[in-house]
C-alpha positions, 0 to 999 in steps of 0.5 A: 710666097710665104706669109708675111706677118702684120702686127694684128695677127695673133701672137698664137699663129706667129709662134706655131709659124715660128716653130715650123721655121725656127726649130723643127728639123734643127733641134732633137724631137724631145726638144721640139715637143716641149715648144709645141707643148708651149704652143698649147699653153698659149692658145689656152691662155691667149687664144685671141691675144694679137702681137701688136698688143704684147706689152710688158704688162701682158707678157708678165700676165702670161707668165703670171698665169702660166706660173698658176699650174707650172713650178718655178724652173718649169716656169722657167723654161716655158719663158725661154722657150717663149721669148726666142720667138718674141724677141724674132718678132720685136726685130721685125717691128711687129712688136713695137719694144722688147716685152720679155725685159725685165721679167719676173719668174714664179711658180708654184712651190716644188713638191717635196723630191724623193732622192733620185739616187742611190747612196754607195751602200745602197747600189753595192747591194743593189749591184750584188743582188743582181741576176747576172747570167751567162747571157745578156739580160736587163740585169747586166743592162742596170749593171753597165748604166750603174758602172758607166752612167750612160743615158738610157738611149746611149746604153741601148745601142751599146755593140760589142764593137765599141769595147775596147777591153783592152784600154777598158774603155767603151765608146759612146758615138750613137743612141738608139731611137727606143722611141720611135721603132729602132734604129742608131740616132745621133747622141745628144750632143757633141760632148756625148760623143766620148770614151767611158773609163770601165774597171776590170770588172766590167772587161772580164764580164762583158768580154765573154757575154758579147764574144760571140755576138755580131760586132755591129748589132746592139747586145741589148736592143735586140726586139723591135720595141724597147720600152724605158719602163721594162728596165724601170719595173725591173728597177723597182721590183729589186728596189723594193724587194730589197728596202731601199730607195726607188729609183729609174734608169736615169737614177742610176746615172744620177747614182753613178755621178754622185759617188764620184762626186763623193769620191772627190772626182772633179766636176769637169771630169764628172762633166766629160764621163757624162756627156754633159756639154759644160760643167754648168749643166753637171753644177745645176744637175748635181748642186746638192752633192756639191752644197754638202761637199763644200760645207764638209770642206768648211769643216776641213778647213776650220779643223785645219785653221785650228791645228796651226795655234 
């Protein structure tokens, strides 16, 4: 029989159970580990407290201390994370009001970001500096996130079968679990599944690297092991050696969405080239491109206004 909870036992022990329940086996791995990492927080910072004393009050205490160490968004999230299983346990009476109502989010003050991506000028020489061989390297790998903004894990499982040259298109349907030894996984969500536009570039390019190579097999996860920063030092070392920002794998995907944006792409077909589920996540991820083209519209249109006297 499984065990039934009573109000004295601890918010602690009702949260990991809720976890093993609610959430593995029905959410990616990534996720699930920013849930037990929250575990941890709450046996750090409430190891003994029981659920029939979470009130409002100590809720926000919690939160409060959690703020100390954490920034607000990071805050943020460990809130959400927390009040799913809270709010399980106030509709089974162990928690006698809803505890999470009205909460106030802090959080320490952000450190100052360095810009995560590339502006046109600076990815054109990155893109010209490249060592793009006869034969697939992690060059053409910086190449192809840089022209698709593919996630990492997408670009990985890349297969010659999914180009379609002659629709330049090339199919995103799966990752590659670099993480965990190998292997094709389910992308992230349904929305990831999706066709990438390519210019004709990248068709004459990669249509003679892959030519010969099996139709099912990814061109780029060839070893057992791929590591993320393999890609990341290559990144940097070109980065560096040519004086502009450093930036990621992810960078480039960053790079590649906010130059269609400064193109004048529109935020939904920016959203779908992504993978992102909805606009919301493209509007969030890239608020400050967004910020800048709304005031340079202002700017049009007070030019605009003026031109009509």
């Amino acid at each position: 029989m499984p065990y039934e909870f009573q109000p004295t036992d601890q918010l602690k022990e009702y949260y990991r159970n809720w976890i093993s329940v609610y959430k593995e086996g029905a959410i990616r791995d990534v996720t699930l580990s920013k849930y037990k990492m929250s575990l941890v927080w709450i046996e750090k910072l409430v190891p003994d407290l029981k659920l029939c004393d979470v009130t409002r009050t100590v809720y926000q205490q919690i939160i409060n201390e959690y703020a100390k160490e954490h920034e607000r968004q990071t805050t943020m999230d460990f809130h959400h994370q927390l009040k799913g299983a809270v709010l399980d346990a106030v509709d089974e009476g162990l928690i006698p009001h809803d505890p999470t109502r009205k909460v106030i989010i802090k959080g320490k003050t952000p450190a100052e970001k360095k810009r995560k991506y590339l502006n046109q000028f600076e990815l054109h020489t990155l893109l010209t500096n490249l060592t793009l061989g006869e034969t697939i390297s992690w060059d053409w790998f910086i190449l192809l996130v840089a022209k698709t903004g593919m996630r990492f894990s997408e670009a990985l499982a890349v297969t010659p079968a999914d180009f379609d040259f002659a629709h330049q298109t090339i199919s995103v349907s799966k990752t590659w679990n670099y993480k965990e030894g190998g292997g094709f996984a389910p992308t992230k969500n349904r929305s990831s599944v999706r066709k990438i536009q390519i210019d004709w570039q990248v068709v004459m390019q990669f249509a003679t690297l892959v030519k010969d190579l099996p139709a099912d097999q990814p061109i780029f996860a060839t070893d057992k092991k791929v590591y993320n920063s393999t890609v990341n030092d290559l990144l940097e070392r070109y980065c560096k050696k040519l004086e502009i920002p450093v930036i990621s794998v992810h960078g480039l995907r960053h790079t590649h969405a906010s130059i269609l944006l400064y193109a004048g792409v529109s935020i939904a077909s920016v959203a779908r080239r992504l993978g992102h589920a909805s606009m919301t996540t493209t509007q969030k991820t890239y608020l400050h491109v967004i910020q800048e083209l709304e005031n340079q519209d202002v700017d049009l249109v007070m030019r605009s206004l003026s031109n009509l006297t």
